[in-house]
C-alpha positions, 0 to 999 in steps of 0.5 A: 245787254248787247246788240242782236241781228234786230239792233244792229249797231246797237243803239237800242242797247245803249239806251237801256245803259243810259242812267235816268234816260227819259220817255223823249229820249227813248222815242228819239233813239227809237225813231233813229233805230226804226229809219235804219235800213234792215234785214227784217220787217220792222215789226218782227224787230220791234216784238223781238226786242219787245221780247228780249227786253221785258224783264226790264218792264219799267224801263221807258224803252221797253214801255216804248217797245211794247207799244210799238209791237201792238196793233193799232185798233181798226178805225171805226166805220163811219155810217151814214150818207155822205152829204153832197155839196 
């Protein structure tokens, strides 16, 4: 595994070097990697390295990646009147 133009200084890379590297671990190393100022959107670099990393499904980081890359569902809408004080 080597760095690409969406991991940079590589860390995600590395953590996919890590032996036995936990959930916790993944999401500190993601959170450092997703603070970094960068030339793409965050979410272009989270489905391409959701992307370069699937063949490694039961890795922590790539779980991680994969949640990241989808989207949230929309809030449900709340109906009803909105109680005065």
């Amino acid at each position: 595994m080597t760095s690409s133009p969406h991991d940079p200084r590589g860390v995600i890379a590395e953590a996919y070097k890590i032996e036995n590297i936990s959930a916790p671990e993944c999401r500190s190393i993601f959170l450092d990697w997703a603070l970094e100022p960068r030339e793409f959107a965050l979410s272009a670099a989270v489905e391409a390295l959701a992307g370069k990393y699937a063949d490694l499904p039961d890795h922590p980081m790539t779980r991680l990646l994969i949640e990241a890359s989808t989207k949230p569902a929309p809030p449900a809408k709340r109906r009803g009147r909105r109680r005065r004080k």
